[in-house]
C-alpha positions in Angstrom: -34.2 -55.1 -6.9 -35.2 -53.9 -2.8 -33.5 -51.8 -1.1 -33.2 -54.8 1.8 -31.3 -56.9 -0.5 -29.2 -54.4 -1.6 -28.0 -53.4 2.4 -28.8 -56.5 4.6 -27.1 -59.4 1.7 -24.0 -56.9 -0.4 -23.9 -54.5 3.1 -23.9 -50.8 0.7 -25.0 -47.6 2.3 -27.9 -46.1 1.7 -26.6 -43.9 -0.4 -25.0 -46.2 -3.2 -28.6 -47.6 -2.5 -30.5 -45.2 -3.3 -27.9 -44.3 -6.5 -28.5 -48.4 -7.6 -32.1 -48.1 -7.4 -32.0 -44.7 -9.6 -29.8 -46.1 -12.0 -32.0 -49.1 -12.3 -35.2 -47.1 -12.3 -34.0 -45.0 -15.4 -32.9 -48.2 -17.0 -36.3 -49.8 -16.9 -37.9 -47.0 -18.1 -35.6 -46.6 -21.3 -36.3 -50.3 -21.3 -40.2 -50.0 -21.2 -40.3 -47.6 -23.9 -38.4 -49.2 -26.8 -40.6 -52.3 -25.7 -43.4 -49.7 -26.5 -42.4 -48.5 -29.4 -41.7 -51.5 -30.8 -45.0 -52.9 -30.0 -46.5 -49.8 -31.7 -44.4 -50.8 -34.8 -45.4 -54.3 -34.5 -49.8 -53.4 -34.4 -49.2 -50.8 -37.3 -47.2 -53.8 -39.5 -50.3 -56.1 -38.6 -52.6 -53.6 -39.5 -51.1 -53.3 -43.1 -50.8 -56.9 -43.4 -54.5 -57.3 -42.5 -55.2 -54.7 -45.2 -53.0 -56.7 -47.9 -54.5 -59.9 -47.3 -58.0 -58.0 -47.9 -57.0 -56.9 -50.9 -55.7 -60.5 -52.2 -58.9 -61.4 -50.9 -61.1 -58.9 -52.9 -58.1 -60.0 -55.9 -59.4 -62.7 -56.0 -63.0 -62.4 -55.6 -63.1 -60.1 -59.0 -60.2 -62.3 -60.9 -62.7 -63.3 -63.8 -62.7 -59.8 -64.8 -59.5 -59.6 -65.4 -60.0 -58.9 -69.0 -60.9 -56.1 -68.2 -56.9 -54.5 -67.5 -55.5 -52.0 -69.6 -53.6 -54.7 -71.7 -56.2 -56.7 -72.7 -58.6 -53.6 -73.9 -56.2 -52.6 -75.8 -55.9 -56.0 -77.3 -59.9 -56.0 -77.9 -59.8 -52.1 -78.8 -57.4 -53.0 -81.9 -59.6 -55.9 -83.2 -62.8 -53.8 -83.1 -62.3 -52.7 -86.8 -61.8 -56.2 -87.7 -65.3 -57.2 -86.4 -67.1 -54.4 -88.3 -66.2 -55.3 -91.8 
């Protein structure tokens, strides 16, 4: 918005000019900061995406040793005494 517009085109005083142009000031400013903010959101969300598709990535990378979770050693644990007789 410039001031010319606002007085040679709609014909307002300088006063309710310079009021508009306040008004509108503040307005993009309250604007440009949830914009910010929500940009910050947006790179930390990436960032923790980024990290979980690592982790599928290293997932998968070590997937044949999956035998070795909790469940399964116990599994292996409880046949041990089988195997020594």
């Amino acid at each position: 918005m410039e001031r010319k517009f606002l007085k040679d085109e709609l014909g307002l005083s300088d006063d309710v000019i310079t009021k508009v142009l306040k008004a509108n000031g503040e307005d993009i400013e309250r604007v440009e900061a949830k914009a910010t903010a929500s940009n910050t959101e947006r790179d930390n969300l990436q960032t923790q995406l980024n990290e979980r598709d690592q982790q599928l990535k290293d997932l998968k990378k070590h997937q044949h040793l999956s035998w070795l979770q909790p469940k399964y050693l116990f599994f292996f644990w409880k046949q041990i005494p089988f195997f020594l007789q």
